[in-house]
N, C-alpha and C positions, 0 to 999 in steps of 0.2 A: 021059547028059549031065547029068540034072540030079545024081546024085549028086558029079562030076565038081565042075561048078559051087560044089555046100555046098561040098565038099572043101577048095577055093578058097580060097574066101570064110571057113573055118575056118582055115584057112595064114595068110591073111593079120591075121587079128584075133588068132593066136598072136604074128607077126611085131609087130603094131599092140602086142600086151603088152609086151614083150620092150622094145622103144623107149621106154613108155610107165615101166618102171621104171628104164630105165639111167637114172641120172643125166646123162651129158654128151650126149644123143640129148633129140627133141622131138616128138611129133608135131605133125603140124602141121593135119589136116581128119580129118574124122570119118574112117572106113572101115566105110562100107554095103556094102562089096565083095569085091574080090580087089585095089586098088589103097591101098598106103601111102604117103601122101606124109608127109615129115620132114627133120628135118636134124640135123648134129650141131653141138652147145651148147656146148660145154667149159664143168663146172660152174666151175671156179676160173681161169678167164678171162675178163675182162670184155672184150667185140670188139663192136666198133661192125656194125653192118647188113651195111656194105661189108667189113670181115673176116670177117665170118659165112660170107657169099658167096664171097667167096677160097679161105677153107678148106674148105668144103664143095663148092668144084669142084676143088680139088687133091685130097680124099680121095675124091668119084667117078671121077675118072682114075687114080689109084691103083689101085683095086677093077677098075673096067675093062680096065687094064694087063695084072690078072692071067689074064685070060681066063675065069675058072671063072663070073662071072656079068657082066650086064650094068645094074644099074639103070640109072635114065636121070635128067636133071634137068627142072626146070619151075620157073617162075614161077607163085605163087602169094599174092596179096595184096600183090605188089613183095617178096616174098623168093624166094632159091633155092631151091630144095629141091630133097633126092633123092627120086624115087619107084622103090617096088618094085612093080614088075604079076604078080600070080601067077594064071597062064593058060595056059598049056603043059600039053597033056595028059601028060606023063611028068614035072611037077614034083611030087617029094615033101615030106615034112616035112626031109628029108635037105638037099635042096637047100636050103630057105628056112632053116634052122641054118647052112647054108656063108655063105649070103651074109652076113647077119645076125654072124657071125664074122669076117667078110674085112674088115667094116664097123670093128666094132672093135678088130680087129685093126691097121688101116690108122690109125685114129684116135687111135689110141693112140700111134703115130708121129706124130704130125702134133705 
């Protein structure tokens, strides 16, 4: 269990890099954890709070849509955010690369 756990907690601070260099992604709170919250920025977009919000719950329905994963959103500080929980014991580094690509993938549309 506890190796399970780092495992986790190593996924998700890869995932937490990964956001932390794309340009048009944010994080948004630390990750002590297995849990990423973030949102996506468009660097060459300047979008008020309430656009932020919009696109960023049009491209977690999107990601959603496709069925391969599910983040979820939250309120945090009055913004949206996505957040990613990595917690499933059969989640690999494989998985949290699909989402993480589904993400800008999706985004890159938007």
């Amino acid at each position: 269990m506890r190796e399970r756990l780092s495992t986790h907690m190593r996924l998700a601070q890869d995932f937490a890099t990964w956001v932390d260099e794309h340009p048009d992604f944010e994080r948004m709170a630390p990750v002590p954890f297995s849990v990423v919250c973030f949102r996506w920025r468009p660097a060459d977009r300047n979008l008020s709070q309430a656009e932020l919000d919009t696109a960023n719950e049009r491209l977690i329905d999107a990601v959603n849509a496709s069925g391969e994963v599910v983040p979820v959103t939250h309120q945090l500080n009055g913004c949206f955010v996505l957040r990613i929980a990595i917690g499933h014991i059969e989640t690999t580094e494989r998985h949290v690369r699909r989402a993480w690509q589904l993400l800008i993938d999706h985004a890159d549309h938007r």
